[in-house]
C-alpha atoms as an extended CHARMM CRD file, in Angstrom:
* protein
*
       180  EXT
         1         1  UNK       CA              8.4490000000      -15.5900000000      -12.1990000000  PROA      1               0.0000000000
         2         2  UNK       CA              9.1940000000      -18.7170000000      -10.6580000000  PROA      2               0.0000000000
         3         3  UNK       CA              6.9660000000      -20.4950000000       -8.3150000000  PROA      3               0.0000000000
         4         4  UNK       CA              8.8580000000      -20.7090000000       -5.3310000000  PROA      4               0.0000000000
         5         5  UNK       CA             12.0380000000      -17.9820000000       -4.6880000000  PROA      5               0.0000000000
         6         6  UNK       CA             14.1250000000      -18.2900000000       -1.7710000000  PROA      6               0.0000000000
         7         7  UNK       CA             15.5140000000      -15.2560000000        0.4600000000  PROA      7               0.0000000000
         8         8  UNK       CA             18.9180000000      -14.3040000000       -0.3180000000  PROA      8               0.0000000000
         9         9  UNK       CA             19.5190000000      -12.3670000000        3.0490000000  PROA      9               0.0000000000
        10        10  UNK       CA             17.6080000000      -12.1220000000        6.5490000000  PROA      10              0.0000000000
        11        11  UNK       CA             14.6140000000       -9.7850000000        5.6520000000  PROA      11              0.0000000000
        12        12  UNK       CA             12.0340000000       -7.8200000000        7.9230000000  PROA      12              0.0000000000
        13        13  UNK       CA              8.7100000000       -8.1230000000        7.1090000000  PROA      13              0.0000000000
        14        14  UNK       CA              4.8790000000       -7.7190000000        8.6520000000  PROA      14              0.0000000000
        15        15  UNK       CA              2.9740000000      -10.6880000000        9.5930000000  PROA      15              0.0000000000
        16        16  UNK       CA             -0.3660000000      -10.6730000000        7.7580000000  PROA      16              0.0000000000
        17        17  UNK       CA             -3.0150000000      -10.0790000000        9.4480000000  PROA      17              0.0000000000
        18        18  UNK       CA             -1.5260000000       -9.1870000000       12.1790000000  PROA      18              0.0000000000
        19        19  UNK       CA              0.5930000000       -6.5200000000       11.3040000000  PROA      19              0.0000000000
        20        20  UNK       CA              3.7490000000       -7.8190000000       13.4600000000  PROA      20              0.0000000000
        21        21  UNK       CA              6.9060000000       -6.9390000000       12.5960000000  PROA      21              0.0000000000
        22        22  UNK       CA              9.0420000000      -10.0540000000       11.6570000000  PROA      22              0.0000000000
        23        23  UNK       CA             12.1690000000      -11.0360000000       10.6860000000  PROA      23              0.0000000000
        24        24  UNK       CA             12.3230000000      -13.9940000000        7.9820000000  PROA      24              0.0000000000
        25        25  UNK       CA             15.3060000000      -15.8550000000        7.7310000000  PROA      25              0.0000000000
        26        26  UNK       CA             17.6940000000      -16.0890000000        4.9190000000  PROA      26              0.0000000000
        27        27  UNK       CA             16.7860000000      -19.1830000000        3.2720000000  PROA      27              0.0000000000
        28        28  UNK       CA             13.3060000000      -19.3310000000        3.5970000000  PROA      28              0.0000000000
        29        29  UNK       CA             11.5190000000      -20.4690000000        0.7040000000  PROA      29              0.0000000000
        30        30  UNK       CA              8.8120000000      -18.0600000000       -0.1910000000  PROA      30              0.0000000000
        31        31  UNK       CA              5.9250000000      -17.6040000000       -3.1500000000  PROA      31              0.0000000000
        32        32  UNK       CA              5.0610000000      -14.4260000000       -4.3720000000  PROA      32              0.0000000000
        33        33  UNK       CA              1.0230000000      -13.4380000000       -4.0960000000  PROA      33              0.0000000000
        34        34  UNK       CA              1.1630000000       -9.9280000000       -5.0460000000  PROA      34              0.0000000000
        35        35  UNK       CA              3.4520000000       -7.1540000000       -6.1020000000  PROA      35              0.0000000000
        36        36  UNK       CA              1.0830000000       -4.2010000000       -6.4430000000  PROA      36              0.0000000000
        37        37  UNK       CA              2.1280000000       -0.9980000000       -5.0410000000  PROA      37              0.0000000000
        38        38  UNK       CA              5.6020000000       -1.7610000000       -4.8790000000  PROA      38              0.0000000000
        39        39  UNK       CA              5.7550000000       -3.8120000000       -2.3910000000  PROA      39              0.0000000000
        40        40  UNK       CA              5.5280000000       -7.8200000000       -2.3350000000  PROA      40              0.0000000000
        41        41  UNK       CA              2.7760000000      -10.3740000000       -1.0230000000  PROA      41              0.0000000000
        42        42  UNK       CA              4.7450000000      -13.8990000000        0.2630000000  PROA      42              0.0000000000
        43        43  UNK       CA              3.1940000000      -17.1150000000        1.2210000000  PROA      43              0.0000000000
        44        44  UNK       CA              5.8520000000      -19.1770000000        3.4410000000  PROA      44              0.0000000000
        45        45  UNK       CA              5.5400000000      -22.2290000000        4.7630000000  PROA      45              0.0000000000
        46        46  UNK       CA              4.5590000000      -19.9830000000        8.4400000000  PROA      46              0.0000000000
        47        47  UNK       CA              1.5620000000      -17.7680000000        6.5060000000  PROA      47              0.0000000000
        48        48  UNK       CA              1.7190000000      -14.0430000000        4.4210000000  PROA      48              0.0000000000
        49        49  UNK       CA              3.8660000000      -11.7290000000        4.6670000000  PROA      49              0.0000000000
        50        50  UNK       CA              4.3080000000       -8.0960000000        3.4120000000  PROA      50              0.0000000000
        51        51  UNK       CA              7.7920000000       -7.1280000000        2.4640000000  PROA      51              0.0000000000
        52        52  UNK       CA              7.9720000000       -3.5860000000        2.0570000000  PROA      52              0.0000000000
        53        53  UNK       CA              9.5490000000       -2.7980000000       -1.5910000000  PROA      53              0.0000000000
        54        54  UNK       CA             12.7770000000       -1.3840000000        0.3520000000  PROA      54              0.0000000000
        55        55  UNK       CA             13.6790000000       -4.5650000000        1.3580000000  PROA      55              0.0000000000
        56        56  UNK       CA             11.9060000000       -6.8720000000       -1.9700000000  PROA      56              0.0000000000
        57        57  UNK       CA             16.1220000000       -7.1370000000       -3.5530000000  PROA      57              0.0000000000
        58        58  UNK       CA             16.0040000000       -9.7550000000       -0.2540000000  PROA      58              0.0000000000
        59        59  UNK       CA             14.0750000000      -12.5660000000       -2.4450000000  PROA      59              0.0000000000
        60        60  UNK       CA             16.6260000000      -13.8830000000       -4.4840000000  PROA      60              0.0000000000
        61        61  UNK       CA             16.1520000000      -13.5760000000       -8.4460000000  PROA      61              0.0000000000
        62        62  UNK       CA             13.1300000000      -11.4570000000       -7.9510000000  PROA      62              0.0000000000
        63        63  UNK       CA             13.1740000000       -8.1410000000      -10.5920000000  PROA      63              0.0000000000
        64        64  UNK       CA             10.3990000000       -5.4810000000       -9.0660000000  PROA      64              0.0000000000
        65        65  UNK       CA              7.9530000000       -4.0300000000      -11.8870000000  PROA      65              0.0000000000
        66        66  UNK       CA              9.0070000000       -0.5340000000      -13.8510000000  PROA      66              0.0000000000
        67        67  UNK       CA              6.3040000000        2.7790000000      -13.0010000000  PROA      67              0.0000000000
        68        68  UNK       CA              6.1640000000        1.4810000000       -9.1580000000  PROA      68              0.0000000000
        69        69  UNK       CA              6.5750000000        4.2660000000       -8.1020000000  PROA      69              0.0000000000
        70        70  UNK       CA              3.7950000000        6.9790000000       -6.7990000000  PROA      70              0.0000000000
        71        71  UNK       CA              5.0660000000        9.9060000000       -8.8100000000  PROA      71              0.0000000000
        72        72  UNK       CA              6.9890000000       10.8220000000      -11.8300000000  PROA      72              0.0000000000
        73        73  UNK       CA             10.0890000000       11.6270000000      -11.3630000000  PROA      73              0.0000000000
        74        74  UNK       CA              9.9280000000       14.8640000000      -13.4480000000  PROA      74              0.0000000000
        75        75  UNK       CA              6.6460000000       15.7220000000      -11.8520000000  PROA      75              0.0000000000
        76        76  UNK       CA              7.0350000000       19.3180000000      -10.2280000000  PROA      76              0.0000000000
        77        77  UNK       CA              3.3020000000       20.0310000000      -10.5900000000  PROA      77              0.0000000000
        78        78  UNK       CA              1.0310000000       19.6760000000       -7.2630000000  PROA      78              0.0000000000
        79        79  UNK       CA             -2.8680000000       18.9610000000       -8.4730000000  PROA      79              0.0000000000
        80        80  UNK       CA             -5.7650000000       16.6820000000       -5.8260000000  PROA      80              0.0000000000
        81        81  UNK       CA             -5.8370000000       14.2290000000       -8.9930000000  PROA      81              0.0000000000
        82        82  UNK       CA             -1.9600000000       13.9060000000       -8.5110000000  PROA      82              0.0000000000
        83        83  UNK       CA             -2.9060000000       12.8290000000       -4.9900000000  PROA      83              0.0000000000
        84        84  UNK       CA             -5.6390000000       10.5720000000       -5.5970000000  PROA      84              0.0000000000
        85        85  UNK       CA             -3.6320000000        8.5730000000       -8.1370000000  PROA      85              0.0000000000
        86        86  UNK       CA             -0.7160000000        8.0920000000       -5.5970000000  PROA      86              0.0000000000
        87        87  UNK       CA             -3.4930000000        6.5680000000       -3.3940000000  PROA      87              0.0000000000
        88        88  UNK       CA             -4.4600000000        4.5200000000       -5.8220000000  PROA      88              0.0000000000
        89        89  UNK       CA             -0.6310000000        3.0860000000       -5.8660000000  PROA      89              0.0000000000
        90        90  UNK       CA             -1.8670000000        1.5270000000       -2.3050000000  PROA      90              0.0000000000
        91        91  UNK       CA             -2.9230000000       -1.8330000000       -1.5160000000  PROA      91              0.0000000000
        92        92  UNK       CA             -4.1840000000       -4.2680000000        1.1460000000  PROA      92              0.0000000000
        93        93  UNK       CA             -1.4810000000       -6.8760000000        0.7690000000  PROA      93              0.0000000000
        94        94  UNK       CA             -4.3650000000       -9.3610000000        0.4930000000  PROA      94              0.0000000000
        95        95  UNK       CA             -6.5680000000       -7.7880000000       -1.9020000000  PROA      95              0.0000000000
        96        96  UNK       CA             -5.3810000000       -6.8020000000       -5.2930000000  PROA      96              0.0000000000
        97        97  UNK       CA             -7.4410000000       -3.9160000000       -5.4380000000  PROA      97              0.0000000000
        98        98  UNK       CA             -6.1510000000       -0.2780000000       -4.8570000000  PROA      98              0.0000000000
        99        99  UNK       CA             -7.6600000000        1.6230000000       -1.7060000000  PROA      99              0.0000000000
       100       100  UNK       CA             -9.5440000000        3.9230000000       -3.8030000000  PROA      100             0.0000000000
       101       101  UNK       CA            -11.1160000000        1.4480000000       -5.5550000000  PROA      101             0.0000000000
       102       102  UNK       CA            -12.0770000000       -0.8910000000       -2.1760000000  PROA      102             0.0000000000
       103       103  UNK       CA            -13.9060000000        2.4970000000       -1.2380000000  PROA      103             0.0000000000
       104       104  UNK       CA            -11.6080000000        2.2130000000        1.8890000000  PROA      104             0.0000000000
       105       105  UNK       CA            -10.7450000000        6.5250000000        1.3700000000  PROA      105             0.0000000000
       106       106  UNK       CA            -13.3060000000        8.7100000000        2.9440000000  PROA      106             0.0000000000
       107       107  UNK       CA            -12.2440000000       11.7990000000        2.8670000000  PROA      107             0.0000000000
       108       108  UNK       CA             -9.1800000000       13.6890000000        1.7400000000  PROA      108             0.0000000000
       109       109  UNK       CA             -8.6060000000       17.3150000000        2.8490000000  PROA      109             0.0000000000
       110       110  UNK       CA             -6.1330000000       19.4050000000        0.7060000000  PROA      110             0.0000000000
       111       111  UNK       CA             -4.7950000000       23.0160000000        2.3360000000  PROA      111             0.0000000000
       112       112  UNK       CA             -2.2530000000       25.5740000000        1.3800000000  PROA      112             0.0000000000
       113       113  UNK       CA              0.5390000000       25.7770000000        3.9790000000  PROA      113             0.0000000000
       114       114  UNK       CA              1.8620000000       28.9520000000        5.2440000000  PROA      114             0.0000000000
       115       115  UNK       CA              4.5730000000       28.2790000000        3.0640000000  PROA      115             0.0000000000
       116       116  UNK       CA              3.2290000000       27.9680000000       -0.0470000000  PROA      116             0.0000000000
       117       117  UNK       CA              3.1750000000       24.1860000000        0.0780000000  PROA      117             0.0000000000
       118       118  UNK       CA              0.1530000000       22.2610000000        0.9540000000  PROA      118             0.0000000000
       119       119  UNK       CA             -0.7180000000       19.9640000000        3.8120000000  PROA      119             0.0000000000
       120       120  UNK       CA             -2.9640000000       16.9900000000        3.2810000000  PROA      120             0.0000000000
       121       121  UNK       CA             -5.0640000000       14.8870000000        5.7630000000  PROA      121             0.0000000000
       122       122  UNK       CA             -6.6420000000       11.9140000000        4.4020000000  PROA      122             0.0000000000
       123       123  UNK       CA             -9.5170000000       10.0400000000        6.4080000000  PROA      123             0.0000000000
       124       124  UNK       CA             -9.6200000000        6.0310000000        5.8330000000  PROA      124             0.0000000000
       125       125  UNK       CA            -10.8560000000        2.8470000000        6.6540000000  PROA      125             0.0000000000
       126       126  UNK       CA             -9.9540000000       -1.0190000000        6.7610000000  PROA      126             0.0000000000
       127       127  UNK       CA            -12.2610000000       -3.6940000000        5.5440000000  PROA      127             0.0000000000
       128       128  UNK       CA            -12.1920000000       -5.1070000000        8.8980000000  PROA      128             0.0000000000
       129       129  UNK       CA            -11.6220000000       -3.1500000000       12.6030000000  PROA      129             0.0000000000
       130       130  UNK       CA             -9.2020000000       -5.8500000000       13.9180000000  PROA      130             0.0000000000
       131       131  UNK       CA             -6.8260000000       -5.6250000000       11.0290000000  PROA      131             0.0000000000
       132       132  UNK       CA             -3.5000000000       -5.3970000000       12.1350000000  PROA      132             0.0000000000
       133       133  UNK       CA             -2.6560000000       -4.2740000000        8.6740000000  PROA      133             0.0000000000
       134       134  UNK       CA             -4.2590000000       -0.6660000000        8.4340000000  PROA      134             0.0000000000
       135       135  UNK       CA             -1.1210000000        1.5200000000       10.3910000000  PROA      135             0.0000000000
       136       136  UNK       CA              0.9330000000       -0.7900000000        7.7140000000  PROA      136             0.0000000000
       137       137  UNK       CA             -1.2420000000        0.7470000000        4.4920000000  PROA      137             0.0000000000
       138       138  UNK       CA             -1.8890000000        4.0160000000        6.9100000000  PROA      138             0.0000000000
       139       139  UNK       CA              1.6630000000        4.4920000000        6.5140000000  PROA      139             0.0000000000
       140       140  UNK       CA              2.7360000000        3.5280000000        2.9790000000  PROA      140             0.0000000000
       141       141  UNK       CA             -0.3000000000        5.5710000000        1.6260000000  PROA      141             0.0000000000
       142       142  UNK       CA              1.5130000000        8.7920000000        3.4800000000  PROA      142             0.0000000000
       143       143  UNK       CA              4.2040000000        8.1090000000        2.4990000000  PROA      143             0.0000000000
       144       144  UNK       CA              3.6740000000        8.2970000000       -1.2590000000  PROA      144             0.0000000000
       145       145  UNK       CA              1.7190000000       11.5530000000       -0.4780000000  PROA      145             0.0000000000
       146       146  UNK       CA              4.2490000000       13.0190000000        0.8200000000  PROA      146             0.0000000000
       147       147  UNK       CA              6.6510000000       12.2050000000       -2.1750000000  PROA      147             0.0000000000
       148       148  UNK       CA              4.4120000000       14.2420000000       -3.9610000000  PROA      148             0.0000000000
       149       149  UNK       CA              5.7790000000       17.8850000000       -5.3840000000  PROA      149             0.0000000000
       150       150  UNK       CA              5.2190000000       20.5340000000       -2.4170000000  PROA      150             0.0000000000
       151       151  UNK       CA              3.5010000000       18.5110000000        0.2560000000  PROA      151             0.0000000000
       152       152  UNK       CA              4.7410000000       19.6020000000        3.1670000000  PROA      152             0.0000000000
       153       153  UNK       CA              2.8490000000       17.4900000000        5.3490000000  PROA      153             0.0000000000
       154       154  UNK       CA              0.8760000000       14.5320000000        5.3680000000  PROA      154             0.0000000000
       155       155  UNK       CA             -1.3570000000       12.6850000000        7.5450000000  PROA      155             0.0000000000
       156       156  UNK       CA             -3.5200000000        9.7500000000        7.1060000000  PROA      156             0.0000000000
       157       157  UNK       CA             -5.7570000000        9.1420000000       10.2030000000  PROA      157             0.0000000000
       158       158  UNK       CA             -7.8250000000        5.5750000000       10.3980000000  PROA      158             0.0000000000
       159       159  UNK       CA            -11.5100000000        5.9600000000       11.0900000000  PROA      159             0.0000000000
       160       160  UNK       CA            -14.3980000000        3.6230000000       11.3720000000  PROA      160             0.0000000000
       161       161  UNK       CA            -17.8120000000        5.4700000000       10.6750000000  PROA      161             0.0000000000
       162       162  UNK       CA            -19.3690000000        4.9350000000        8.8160000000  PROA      162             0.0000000000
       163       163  UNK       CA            -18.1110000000        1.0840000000        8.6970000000  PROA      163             0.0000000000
       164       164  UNK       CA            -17.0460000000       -0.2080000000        5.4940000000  PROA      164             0.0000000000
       165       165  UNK       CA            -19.5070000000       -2.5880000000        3.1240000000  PROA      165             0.0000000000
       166       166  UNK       CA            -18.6000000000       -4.1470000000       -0.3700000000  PROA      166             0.0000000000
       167       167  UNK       CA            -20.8900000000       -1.9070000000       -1.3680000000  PROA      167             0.0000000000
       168       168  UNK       CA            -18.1080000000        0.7210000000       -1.2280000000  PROA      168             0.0000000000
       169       169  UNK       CA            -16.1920000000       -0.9310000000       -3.7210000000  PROA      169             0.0000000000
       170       170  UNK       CA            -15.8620000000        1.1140000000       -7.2270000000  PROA      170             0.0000000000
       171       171  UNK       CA            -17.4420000000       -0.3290000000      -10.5550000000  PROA      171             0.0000000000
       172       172  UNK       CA            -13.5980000000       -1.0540000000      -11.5800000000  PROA      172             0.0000000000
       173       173  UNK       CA            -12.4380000000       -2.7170000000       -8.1550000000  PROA      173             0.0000000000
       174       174  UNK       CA            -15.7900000000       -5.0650000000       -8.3530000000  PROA      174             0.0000000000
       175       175  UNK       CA            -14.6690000000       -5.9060000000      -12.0420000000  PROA      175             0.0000000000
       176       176  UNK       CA            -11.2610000000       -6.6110000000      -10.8650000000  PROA      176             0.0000000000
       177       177  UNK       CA            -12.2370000000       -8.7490000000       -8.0890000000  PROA      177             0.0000000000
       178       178  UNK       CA            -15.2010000000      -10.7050000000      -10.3560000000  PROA      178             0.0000000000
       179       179  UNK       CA            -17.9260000000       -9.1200000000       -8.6190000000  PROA      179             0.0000000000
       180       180  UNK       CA            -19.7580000000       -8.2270000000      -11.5550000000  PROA      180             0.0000000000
């Protein structure tokens, strides 16, 4: 991938850390960061942006990765593990760690609807309280739950107790991040 890509067409975005909505201009010159999750990490010349893999045909010449996606399409089985992996398709648009693995998930809930579906509430945190980020990952993380095969609900509720240490961080996420 090239260094530098420019924006083919106007493109909203959020403003990282802050989680403001923006609108980047066609023409802006922009350099890719991170792509995990599906969606896309810029640096511009203003500071990081998330583009939200909807709108990531905006930077101009830029092909997203096959098996984005949080399920299979020929998925029709529902299973916890199904749901854990599609969090694991979430990232902080900073950190190239998954959610799971930054220890941010602290509890997930799992419940047969009336029905015959299932609802699922999922309790998580953010690295740090004033992130403007967390409704941004609250939101993409329910979303790819609720892709999943007979979810007929989801919900994903931000908490902050108990607060979150790098010590929550998996064996794998520490590896990834050179911890260890």
């Amino acid at each position: 991938m090239p260094e530098t890509q420019l924006l083919a067409r106007d493109c909203p975005a959020t403003a990282i850390p802050a989680g403001d909505a923006v609108r980047l201009p066609a023409g802006t010159e922009v350099f890719i960061t991170q792509t995990l999750g599906g969606n896309v990490t810029v640096r511009t010349d203003q500071g990081l942006f998330r583009i939200a893999r909807e709108e990531a045909g905006a930077i101009d010449g830029y092909a997203p990765h096959e098996g984005g996606p949080a399920t299979d399409p020929g998925q029709t089985d529902f299973s916890e593990q199904a749901v854990w992996e599609a969090l694991k398709t979430c990232f902080d648009p900073e950190i190239p760690v998954n959610i799971v693995d930054l220890g941010l998930v602290y509890d997930l809930a799992i419940e047969q609807a009336p029905a015959g579906g299932h609802t699922i509430d999922v309790k998580m945190t953010l690295t740090a309280p004033g992130c403007g980020m967390g409704p941004v990952i609250a939101e993409d993380a329910r979303q790819k739950i609720a892709a999943l095969p007979t979810v007929e609900s989801a919900k994903v509720h931000i908490v902050w107790d108990p607060v979150w240490t790098p010590q929550m961080i998996s064996a794998e996420g520490r590896k990834k991040l050179g911890l260890e």
